[in-house]
C-alpha atoms as one frame of an Amber mdcrd trajectory, in Angstrom:
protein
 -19.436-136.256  19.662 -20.301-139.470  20.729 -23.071-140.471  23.737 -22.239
-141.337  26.759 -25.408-143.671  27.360 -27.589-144.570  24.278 -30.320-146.768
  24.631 -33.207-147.574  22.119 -36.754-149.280  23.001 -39.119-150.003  21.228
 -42.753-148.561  22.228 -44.630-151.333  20.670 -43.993-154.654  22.411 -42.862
-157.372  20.096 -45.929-159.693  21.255 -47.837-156.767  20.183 -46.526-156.765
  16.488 -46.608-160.324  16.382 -50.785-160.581  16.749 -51.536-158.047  14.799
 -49.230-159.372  12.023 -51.196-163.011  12.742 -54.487-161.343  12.193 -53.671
-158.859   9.052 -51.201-161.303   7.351 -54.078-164.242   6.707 -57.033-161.283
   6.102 -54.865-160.091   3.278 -54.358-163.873   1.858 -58.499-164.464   2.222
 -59.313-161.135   0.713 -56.722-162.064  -2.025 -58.187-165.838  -2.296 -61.728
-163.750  -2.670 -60.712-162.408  -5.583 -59.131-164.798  -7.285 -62.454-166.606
  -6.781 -64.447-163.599  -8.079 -65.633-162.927  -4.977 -64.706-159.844  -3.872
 -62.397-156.791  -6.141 -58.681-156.323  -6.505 -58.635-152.801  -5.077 -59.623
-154.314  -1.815 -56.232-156.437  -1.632 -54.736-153.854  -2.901 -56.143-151.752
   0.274 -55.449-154.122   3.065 -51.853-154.876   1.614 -51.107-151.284   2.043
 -52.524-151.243   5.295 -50.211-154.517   6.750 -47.319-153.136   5.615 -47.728
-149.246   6.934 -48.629-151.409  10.485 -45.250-153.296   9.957 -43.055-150.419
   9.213 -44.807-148.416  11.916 -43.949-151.183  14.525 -40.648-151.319  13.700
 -39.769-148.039  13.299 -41.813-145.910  16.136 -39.191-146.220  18.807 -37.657
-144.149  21.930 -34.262-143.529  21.059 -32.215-141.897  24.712 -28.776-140.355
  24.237 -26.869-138.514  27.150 -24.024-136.293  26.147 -21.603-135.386  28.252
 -23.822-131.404  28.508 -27.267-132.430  27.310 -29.867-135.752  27.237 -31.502
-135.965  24.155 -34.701-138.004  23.779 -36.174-139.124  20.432 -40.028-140.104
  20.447 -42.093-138.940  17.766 -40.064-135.619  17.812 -36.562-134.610  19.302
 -35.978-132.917  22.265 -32.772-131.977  24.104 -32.454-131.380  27.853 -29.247
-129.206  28.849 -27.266-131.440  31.888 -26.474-128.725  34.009 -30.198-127.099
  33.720 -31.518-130.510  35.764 -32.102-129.438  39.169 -33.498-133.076  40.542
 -33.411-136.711  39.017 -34.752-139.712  40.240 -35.151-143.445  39.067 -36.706
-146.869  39.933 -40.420-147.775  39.051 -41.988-145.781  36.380 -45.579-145.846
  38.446 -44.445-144.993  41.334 -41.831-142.081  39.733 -44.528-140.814  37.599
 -46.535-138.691  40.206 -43.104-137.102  41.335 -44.031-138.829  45.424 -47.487
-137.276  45.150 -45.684-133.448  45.113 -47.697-131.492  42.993 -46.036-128.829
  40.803 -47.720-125.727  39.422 -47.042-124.544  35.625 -44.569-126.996  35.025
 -44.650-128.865  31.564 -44.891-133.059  32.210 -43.496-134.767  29.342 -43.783
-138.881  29.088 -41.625-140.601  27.334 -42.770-144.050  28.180 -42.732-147.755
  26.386 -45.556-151.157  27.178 -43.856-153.216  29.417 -40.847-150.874  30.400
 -41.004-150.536  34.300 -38.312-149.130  34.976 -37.401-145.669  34.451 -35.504
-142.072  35.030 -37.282-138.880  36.207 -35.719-135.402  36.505 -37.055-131.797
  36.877 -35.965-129.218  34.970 -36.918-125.158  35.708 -39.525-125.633  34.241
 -40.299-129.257  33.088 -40.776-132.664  34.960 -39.329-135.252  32.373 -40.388
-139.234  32.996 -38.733-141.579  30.455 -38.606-145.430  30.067 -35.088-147.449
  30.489 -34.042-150.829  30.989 -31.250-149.620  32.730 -32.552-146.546  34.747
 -30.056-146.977  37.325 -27.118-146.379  34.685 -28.824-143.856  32.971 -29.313
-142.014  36.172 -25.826-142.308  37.592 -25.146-139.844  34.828 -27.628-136.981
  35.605 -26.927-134.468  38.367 -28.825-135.598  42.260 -29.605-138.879  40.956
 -31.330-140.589  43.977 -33.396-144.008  43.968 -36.933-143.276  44.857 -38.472
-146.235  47.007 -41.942-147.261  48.386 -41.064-146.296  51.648 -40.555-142.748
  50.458 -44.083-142.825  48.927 -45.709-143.698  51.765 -44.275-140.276  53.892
């Protein structure tokens, strides 16, 4: 069966990637320069080479993957979880700061999951039976539109 919505972010920003790979890339050709020179041993090339490219693969593949089917949401961040459609009972969406706290409500013995990326504002909360769900989208409003009592949560709510 194929998604209605899919979207896939990445939870470690590409400017991110890109300074640590400008800081390991040149240790590993100094440390490799150092031995060449006899200054320092092979294993420790050997070590930081290993090290660059578990960081690399890491960045590019530690990402939150969002599918909605047309009876369940199924998020992908570290694990897999699936959310049954007509279990939501409330779903909201605009700023993930200001979604995050659920308007300041409070909810007792409910489970808070965060699905959340660096430098994704925008995103979609609902509230299972037993579960308040936050996750990151680029395009929360669309994401939204297909969960049950989708409503846009604004400041002047927050401020009631």
């Amino acid at each position: 069966m194929e998604p209605v919505f899919s979207e896939r972010l990445r939870v470690v920003p590409e400017t991110v990637e890109k300074a640590t790979m400008a800081i390991l890339i040149p240790t590993d050709l100094f440390i490799l320069v150092s031995a060449i020179l006899g200054w320092t041993n092979w294993w420790l090339l050997a070590v930081f080479a290993v090290i660059t490219i578990l960081f690399f693969i890491i960045f590019r593949k530690f990402t939150l993957s969002t599918e909605v089917y047309e009876d369940k949401v199924v998020i992908k961040y570290f694990k897999t979880r699936s959310y049954r459609i007509e279990k939501i009972l409330d779903t909201r969406y605009g700023v993930m700061n200001e979604l995050r706290n659920y308007a300041g409500i409070s909810f007792r013995n409910y489970k808070y999951r965060y699905y959340t990326c660096a430098g994704c504002e925008q995103g979609v909360l609902f509230r299972t039976k037993n579960t308040v769900v936050a996750v990151s989208s680029e395009r929360a409003e669309e994401f939204a539109a297909l969960l049950p009592k989708a409503e846009k949560k604004i400041k002047e709510e927050a401020n009631e």
